[in-house]
DSSP file (Angstrom, degrees, kcal/mol; ACC not computed):
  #  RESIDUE AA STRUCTURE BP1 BP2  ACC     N-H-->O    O-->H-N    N-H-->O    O-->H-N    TCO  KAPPA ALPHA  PHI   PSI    X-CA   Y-CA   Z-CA
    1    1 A X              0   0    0      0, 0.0    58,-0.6     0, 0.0     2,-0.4   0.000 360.0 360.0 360.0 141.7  -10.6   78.8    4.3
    2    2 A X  E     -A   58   0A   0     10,-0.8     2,-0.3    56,-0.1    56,-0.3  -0.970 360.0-151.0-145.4 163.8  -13.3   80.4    6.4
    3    3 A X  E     -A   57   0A   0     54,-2.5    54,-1.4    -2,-0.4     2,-0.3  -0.964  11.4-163.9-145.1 108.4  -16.5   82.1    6.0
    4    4 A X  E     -AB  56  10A   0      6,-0.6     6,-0.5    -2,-0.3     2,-0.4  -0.756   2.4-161.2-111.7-177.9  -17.8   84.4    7.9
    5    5 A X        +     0   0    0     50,-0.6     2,-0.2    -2,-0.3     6,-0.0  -0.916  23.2 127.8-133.6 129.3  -21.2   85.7    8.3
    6    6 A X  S    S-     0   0    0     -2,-0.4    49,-0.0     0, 0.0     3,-0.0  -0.519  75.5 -46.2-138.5-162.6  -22.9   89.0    9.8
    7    7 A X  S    S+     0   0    0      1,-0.2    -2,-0.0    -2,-0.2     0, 0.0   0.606 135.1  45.0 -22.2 -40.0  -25.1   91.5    9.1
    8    8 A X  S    S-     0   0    0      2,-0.0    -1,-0.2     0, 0.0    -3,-0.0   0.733 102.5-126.3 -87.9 -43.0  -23.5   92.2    5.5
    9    9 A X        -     0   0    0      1,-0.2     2,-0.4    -3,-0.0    -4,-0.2   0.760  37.8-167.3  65.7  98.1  -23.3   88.4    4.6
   10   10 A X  B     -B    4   0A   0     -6,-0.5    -6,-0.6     2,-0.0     2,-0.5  -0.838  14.6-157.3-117.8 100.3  -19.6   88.7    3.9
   11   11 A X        -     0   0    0     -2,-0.4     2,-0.5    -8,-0.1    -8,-0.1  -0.613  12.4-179.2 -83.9 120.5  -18.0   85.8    2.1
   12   12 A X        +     0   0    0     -2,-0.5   -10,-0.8   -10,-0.2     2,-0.3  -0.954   7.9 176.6-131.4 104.2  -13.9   85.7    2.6
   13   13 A X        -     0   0    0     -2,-0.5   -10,-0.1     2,-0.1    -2,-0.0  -0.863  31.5-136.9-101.4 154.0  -12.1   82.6    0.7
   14   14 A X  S    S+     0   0    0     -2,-0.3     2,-0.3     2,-0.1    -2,-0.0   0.061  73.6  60.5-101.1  37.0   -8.6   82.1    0.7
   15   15 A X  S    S-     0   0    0      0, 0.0     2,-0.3     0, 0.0    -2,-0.1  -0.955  79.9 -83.2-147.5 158.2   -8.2   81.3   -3.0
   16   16 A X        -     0   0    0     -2,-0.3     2,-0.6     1,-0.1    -2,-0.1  -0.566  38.2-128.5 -83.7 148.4   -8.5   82.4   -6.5
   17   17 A X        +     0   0    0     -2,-0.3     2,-0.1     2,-0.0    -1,-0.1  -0.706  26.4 168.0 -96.2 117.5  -11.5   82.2   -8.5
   18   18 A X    >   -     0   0    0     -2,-0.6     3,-3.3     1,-0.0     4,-0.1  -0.615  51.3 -90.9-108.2-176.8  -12.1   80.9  -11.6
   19   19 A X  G >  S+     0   0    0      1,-0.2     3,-0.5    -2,-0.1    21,-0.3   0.720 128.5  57.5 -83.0  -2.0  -15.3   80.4  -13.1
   20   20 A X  G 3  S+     0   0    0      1,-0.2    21,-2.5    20,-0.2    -1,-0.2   0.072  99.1  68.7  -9.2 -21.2  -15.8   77.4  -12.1
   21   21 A X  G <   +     0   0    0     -3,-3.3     2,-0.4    19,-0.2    -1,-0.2  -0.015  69.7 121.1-126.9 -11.7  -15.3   79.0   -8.5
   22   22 A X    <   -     0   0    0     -3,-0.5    18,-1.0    -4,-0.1     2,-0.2  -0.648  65.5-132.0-113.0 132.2  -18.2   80.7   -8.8
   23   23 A X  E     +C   39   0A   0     -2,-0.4    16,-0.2    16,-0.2     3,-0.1  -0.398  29.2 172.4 -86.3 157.0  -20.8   79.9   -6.0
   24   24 A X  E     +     0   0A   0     14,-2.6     2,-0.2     1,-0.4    15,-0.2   0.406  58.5  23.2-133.9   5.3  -24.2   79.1   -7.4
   25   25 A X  E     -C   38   0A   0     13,-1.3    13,-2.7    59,-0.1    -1,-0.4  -0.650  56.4-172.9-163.8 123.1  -26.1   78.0   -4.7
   26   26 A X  E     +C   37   0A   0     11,-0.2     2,-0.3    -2,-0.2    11,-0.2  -0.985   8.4 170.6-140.5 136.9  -26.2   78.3   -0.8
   27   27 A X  E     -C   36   0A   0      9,-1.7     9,-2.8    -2,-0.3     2,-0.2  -0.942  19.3-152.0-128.4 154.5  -28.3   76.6    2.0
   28   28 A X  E     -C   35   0A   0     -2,-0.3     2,-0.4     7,-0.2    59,-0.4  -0.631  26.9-134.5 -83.9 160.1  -28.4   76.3    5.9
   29   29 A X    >>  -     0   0    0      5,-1.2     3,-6.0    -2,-0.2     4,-0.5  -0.988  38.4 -67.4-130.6 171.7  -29.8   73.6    7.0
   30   30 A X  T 34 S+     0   0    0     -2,-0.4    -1,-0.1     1,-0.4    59,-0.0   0.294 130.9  34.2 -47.9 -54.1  -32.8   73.3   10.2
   31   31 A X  T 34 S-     0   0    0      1,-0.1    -1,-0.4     3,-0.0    58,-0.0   0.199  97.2-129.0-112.8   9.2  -30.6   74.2   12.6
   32   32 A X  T <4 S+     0   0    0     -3,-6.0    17,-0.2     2,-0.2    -2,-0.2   0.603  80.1 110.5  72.7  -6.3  -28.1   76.8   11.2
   33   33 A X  S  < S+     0   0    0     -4,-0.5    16,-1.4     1,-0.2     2,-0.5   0.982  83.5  38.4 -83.6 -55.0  -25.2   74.6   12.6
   34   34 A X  E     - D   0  48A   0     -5,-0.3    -5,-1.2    14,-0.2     2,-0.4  -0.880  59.2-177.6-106.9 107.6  -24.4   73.9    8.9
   35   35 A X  E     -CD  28  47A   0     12,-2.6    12,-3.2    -2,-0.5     2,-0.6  -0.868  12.4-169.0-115.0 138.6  -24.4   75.9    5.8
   36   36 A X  E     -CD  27  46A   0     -9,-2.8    -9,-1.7    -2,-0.4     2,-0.5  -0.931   4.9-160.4-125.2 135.8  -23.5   74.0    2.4
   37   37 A X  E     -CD  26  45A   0      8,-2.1     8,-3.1    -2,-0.6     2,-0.2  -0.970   7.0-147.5-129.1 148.6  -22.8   76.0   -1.1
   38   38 A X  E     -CD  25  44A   0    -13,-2.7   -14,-2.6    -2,-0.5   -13,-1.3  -0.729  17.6-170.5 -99.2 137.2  -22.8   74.8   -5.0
   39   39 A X  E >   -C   23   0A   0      4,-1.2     3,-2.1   -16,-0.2    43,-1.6  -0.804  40.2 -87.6-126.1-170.6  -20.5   76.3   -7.5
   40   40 A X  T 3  S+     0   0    0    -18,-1.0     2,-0.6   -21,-0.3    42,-0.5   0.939 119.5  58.8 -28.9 -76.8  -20.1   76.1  -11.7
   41   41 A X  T 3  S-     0   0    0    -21,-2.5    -1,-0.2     1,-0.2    40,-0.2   0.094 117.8-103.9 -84.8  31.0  -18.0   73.2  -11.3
   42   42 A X  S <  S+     0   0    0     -3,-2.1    23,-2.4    -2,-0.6    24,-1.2   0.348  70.0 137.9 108.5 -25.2  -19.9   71.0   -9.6
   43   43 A X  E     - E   0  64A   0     21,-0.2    -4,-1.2    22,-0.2     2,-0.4  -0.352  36.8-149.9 -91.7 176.7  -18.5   71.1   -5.9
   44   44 A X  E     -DE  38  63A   0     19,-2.0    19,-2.7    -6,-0.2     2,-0.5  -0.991  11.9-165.6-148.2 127.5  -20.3   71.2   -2.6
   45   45 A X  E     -DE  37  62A   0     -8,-3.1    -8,-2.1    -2,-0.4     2,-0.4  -0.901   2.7-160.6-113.2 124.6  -18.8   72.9    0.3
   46   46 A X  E     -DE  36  61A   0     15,-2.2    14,-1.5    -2,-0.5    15,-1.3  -0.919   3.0-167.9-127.6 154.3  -19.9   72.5    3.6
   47   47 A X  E     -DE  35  59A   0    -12,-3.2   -12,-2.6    -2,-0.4     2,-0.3  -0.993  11.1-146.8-156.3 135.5  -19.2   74.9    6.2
   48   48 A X  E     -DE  34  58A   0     10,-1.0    10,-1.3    -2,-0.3   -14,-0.2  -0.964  30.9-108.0-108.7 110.3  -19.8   74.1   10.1
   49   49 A X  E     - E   0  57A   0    -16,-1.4     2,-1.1     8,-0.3     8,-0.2  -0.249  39.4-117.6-103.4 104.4  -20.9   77.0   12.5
   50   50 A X        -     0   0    0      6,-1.5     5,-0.2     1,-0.2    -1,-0.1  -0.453  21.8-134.3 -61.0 109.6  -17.5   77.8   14.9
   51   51 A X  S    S+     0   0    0     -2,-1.1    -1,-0.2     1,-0.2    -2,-0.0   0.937  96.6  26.5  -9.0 -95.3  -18.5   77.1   18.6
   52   52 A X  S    S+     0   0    0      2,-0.1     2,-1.2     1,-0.0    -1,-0.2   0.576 102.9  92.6 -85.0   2.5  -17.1   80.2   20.3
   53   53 A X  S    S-     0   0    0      3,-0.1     2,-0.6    -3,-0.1     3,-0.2  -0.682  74.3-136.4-105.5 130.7  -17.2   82.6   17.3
   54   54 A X  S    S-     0   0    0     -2,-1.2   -49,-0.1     1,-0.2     2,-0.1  -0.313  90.2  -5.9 -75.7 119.9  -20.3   84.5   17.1
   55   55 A X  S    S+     0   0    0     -2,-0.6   -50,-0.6     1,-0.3    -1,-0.2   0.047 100.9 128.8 100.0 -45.6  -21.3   84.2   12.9
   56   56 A X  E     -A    4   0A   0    -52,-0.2    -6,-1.5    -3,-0.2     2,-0.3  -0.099  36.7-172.6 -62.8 139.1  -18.0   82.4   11.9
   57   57 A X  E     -AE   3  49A   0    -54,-1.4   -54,-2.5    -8,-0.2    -8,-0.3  -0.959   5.5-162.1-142.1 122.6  -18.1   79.1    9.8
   58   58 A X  E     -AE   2  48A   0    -10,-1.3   -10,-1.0    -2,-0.3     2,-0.5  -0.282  36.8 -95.4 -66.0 167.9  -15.1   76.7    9.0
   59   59 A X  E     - E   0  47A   0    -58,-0.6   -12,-0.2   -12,-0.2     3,-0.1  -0.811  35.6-178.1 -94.6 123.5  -15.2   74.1    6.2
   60   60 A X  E     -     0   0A   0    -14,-1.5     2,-0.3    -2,-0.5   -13,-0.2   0.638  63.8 -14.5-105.0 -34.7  -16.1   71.0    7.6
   61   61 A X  E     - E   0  46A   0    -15,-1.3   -15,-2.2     2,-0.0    -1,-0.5  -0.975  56.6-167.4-158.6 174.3  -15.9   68.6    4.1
   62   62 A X  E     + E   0  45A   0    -17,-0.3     2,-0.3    -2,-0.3   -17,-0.2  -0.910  17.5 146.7-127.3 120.5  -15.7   69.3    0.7
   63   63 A X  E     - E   0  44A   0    -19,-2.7   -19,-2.0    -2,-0.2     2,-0.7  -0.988  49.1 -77.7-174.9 164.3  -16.1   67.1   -2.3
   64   64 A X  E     + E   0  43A   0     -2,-0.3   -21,-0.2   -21,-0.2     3,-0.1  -0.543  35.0 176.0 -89.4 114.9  -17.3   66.8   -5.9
   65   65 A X        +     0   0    0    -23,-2.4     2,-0.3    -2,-0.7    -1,-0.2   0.894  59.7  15.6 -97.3 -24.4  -20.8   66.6   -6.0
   66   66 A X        -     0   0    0    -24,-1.2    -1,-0.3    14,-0.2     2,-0.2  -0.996  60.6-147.1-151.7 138.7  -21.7   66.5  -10.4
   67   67 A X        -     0   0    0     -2,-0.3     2,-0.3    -3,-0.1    11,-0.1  -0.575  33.1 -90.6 -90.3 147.8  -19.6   65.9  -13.5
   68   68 A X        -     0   0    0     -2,-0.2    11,-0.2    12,-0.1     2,-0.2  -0.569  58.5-178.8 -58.6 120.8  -19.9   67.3  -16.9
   69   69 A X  E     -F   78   0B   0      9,-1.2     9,-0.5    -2,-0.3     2,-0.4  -0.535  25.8-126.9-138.9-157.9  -21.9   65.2  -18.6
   70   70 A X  E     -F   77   0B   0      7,-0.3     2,-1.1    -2,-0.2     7,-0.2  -0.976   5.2-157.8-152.9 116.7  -23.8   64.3  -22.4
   71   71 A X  E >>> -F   76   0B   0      5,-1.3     4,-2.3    -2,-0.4     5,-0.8  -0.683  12.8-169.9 -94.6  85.6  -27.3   63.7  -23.1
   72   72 A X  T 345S+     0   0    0     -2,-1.1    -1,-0.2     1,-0.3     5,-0.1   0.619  79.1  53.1 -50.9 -15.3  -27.3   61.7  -26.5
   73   73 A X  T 345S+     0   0    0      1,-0.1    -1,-0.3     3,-0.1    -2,-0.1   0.876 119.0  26.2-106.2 -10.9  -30.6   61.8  -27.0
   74   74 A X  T <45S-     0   0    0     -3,-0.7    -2,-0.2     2,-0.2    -1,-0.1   0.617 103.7-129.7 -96.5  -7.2  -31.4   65.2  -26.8
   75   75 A X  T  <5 +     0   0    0     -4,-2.3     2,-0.3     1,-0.3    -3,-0.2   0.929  60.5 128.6  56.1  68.0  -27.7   66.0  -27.9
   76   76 A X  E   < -F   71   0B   0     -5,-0.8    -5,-1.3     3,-0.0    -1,-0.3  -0.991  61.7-120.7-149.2 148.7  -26.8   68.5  -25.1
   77   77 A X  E     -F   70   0B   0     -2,-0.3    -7,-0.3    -7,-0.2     2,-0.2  -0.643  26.7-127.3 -99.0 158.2  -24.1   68.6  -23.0
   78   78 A X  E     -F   69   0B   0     -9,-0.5    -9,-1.2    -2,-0.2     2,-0.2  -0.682  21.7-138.9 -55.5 115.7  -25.1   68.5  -19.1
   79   79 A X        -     0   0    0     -2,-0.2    23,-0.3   -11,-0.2    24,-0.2  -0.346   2.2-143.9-116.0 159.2  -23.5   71.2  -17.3
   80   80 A X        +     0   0    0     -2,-0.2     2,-0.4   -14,-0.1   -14,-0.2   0.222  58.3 123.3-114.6  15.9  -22.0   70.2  -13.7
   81   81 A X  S    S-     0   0    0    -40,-0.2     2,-2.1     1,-0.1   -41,-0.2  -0.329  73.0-112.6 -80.6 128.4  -22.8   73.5  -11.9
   82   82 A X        -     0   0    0    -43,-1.6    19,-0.2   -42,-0.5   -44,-0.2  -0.418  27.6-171.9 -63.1 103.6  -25.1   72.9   -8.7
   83   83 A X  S    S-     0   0    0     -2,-2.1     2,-0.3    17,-2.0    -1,-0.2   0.583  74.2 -18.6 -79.3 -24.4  -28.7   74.7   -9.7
   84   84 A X  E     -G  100   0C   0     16,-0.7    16,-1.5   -59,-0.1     2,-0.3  -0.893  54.3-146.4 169.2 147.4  -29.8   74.0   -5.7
   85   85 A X  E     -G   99   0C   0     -2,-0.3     2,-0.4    14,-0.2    14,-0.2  -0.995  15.1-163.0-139.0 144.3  -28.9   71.9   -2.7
   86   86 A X  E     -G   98   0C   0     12,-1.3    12,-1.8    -2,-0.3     2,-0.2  -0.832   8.1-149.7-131.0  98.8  -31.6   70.8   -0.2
   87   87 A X  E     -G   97   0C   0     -2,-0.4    10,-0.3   -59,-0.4     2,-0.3  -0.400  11.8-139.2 -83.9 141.6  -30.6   69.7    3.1
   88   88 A X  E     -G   96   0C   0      8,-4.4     8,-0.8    -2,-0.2     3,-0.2  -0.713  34.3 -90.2 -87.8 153.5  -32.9   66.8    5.1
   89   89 A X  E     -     0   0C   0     -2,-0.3     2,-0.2     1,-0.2    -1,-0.1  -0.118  60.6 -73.5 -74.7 153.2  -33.6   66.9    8.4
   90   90 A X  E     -     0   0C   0      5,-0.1     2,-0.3    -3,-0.1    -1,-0.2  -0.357  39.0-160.2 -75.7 114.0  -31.5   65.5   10.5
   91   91 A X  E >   -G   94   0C   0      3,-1.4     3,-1.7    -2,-0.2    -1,-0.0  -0.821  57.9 -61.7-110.6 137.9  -30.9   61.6   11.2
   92   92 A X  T 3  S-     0   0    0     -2,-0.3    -2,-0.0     1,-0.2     0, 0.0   0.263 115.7 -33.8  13.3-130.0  -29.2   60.0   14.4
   93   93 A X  T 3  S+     0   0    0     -3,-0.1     2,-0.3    19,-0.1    19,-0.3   0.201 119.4 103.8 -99.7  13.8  -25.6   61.8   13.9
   94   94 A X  E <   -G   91   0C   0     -3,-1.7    -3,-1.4    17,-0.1     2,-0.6  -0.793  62.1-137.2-112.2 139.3  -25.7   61.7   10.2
   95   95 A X  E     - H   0 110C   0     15,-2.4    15,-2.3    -2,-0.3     2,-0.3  -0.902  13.2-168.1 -99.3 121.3  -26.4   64.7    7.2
   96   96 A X  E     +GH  88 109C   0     -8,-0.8    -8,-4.4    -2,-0.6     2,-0.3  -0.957  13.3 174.1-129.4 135.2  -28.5   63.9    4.2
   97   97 A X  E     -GH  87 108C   0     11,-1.5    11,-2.1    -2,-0.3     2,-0.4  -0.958  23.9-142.1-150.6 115.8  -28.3   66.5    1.6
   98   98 A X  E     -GH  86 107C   0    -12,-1.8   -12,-1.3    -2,-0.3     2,-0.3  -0.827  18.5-172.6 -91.0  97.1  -29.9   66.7   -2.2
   99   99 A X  E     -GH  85 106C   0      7,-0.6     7,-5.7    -2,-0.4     2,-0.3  -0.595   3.8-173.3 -71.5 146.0  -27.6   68.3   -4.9
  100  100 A X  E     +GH  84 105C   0    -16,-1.5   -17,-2.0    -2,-0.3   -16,-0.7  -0.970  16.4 179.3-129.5 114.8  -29.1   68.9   -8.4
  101  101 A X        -     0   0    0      3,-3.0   -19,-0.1    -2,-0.3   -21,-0.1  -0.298  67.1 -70.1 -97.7-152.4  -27.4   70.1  -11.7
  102  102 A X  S    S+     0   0    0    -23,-0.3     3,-0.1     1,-0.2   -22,-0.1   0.620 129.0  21.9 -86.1  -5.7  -29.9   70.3  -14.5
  103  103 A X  S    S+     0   0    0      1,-0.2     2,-0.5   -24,-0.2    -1,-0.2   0.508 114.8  53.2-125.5 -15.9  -30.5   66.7  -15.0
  104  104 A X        -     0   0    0      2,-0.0    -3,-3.0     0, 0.0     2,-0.5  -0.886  51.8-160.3-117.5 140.1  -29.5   64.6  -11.7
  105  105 A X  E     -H  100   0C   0     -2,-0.5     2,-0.3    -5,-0.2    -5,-0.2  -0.925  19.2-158.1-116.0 127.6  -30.5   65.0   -8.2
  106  106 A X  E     -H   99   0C   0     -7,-5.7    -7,-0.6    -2,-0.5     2,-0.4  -0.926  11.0-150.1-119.3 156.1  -28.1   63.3   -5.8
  107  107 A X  E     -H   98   0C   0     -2,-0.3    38,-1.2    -9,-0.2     2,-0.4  -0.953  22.8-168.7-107.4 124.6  -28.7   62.1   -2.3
  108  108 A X  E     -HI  97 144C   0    -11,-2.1   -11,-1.5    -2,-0.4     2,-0.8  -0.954  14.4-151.3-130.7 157.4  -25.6   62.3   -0.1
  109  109 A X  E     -HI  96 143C   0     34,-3.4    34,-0.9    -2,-0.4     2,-0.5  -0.873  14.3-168.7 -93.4 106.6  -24.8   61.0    3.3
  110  110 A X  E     +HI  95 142C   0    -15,-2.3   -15,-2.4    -2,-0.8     2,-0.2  -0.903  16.3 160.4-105.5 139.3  -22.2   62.8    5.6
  111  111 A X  E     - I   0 141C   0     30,-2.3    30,-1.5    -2,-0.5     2,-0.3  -0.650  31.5-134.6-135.6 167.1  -21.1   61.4    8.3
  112  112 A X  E     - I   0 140C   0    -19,-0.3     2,-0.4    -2,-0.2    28,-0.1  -0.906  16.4-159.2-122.7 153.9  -18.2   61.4   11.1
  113  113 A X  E     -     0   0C   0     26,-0.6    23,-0.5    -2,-0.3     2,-0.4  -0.988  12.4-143.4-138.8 144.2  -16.4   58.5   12.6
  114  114 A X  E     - I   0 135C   0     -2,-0.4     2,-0.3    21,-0.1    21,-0.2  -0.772  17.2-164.6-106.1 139.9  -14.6   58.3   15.7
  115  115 A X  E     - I   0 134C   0     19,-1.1    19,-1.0    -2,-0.4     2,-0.4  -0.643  16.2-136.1-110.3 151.9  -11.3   56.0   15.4
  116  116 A X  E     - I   0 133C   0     -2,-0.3     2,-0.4    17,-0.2    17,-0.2  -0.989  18.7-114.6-119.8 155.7   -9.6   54.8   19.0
  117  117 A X        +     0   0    0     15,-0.9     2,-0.4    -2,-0.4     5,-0.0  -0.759  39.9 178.2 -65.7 117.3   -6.0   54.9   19.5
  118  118 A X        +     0   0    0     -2,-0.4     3,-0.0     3,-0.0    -2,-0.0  -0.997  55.8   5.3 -89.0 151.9   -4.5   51.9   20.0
  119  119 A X  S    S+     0   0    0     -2,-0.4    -2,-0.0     1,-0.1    -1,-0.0   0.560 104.3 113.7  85.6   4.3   -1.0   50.3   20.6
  120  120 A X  S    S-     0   0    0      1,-0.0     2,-0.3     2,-0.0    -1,-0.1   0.407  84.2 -91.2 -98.4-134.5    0.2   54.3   20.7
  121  121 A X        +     0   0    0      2,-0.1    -1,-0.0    -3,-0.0    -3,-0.0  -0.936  38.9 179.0-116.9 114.5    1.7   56.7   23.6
  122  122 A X        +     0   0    0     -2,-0.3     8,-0.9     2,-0.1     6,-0.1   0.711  49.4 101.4-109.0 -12.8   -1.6   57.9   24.7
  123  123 A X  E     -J  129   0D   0      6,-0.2     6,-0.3     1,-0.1     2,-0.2  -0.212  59.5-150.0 -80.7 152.7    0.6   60.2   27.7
  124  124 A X  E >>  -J  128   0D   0      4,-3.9     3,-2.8     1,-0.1     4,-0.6  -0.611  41.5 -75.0-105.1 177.4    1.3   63.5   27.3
  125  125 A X  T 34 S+     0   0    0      1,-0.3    -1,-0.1    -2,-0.2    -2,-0.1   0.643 130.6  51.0 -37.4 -32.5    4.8   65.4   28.9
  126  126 A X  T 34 S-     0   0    0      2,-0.1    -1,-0.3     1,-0.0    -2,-0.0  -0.110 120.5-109.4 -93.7  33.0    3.6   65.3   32.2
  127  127 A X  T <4 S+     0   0    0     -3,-2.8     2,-0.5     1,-0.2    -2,-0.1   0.840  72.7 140.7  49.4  53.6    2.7   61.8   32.2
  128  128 A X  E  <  -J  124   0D   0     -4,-0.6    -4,-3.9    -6,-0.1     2,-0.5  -0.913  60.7-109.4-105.0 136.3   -1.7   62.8   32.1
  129  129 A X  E     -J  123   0D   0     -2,-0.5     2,-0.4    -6,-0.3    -6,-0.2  -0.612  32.6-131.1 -43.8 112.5   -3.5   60.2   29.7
  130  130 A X        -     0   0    0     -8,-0.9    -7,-0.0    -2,-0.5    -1,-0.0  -0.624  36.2 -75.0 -90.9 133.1   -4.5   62.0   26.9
  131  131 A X        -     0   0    0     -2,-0.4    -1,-0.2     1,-0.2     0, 0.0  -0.069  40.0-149.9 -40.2 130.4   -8.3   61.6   25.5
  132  132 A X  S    S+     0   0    0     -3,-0.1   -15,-0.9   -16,-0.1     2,-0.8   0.446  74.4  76.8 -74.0  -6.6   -8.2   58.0   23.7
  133  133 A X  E     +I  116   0C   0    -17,-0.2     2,-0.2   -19,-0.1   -17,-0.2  -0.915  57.8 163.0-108.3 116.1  -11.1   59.3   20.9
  134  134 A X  E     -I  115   0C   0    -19,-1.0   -19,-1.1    -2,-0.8     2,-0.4  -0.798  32.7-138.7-111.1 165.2  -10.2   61.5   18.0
  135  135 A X  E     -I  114   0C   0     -2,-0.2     2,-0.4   -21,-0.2   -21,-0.1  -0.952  19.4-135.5-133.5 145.8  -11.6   62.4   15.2
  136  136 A X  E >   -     0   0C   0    -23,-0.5     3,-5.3    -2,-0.4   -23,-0.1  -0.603  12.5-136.7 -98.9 139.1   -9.4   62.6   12.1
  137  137 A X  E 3  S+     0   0C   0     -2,-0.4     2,-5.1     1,-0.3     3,-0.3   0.776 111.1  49.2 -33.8 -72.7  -10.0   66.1    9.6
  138  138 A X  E 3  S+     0   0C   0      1,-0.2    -1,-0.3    -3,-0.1    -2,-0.1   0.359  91.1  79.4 -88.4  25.9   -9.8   63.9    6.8
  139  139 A X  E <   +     0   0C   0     -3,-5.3     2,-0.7    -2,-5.1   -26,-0.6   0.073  57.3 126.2-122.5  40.3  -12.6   60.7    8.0
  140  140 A X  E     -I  112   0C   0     -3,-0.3     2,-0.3   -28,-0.1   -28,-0.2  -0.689  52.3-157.1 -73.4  96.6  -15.1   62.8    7.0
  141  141 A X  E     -I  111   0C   0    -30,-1.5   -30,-2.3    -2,-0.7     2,-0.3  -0.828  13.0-161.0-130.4 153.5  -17.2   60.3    4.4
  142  142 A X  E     +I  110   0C   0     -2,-0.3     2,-0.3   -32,-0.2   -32,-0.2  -0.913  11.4 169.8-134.3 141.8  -19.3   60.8    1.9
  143  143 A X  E     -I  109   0C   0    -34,-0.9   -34,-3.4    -2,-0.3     2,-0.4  -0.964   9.3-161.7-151.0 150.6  -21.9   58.6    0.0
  144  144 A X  E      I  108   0C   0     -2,-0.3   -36,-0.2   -36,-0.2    -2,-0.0  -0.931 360.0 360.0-132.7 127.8  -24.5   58.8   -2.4
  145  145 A X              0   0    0    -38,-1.2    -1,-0.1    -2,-0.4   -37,-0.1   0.895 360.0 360.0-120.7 360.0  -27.4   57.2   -3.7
């Protein structure tokens, strides 16, 4: 999935929408490297500003940011769609970013961690050392409080 953006603001996903699907909120945050959107159901999309493409943004995490929920005392149910996401300025190597549906504001941390290789075949076919440091798509984490 990719997003780009120009003149038009042109949004291009590679999936179908339902209405849940439907985006309901979008920020950058300070420095434009990062743009995050809210939809109906509750997810938070974060999209990372491609390096050599002028306007182009990849998805850098995804994840479910509010549930459907039930107010007993006013006896109404809680909708999970994201009403606004507000990103904070920026700490050491870490993103702090406030989603809100209509009764909870969450705070969330994302963050990267860099694994080393050990115990592996670090050489590539022509027997060059290959960078020990990765980072893997999916060690993207996310925390709230």
């Amino acid at each position: 999935m990719r997003l780009f953006i120009s003149a038009d603001i042109v949004f291009c996903y590679h999936s179908i929408f339902i209405s849940v699907d439907i985006i309901s909120t979008v920020q950058f945050n300070h420095d434009g490297e990062f743009l995050a959107t809210g939809d109906k159901g509750g997810r938070v999309v974060i999209f990372q500003k491609d390096l050599g493409a002028k306007g182009e943004y990849s998805v850098y995490s995804t994840f479910q940011s509010h549930e459907p929920q039930f107010d007993y005392l006013k006896s109404i149910e809680i909708e999970e769609k994201i009403n606004e996401i507000q990103w904070l300025k920026r700490q050491n190597n870490n993103l702090f970013l406030l989603s809100t549906n209509d009764k909870v504001i969450k705070l969330w941390k994302v963050s990267e961690r860099r694994y080393k290789l050990d115990g592996f075949n670090l050489h590539d076919e022509y027997g060059v050392q290959r960078d020990a440091q990765y980072k893997h798509p999916s060690n993207t984490t996310l925390s709230t409080s």
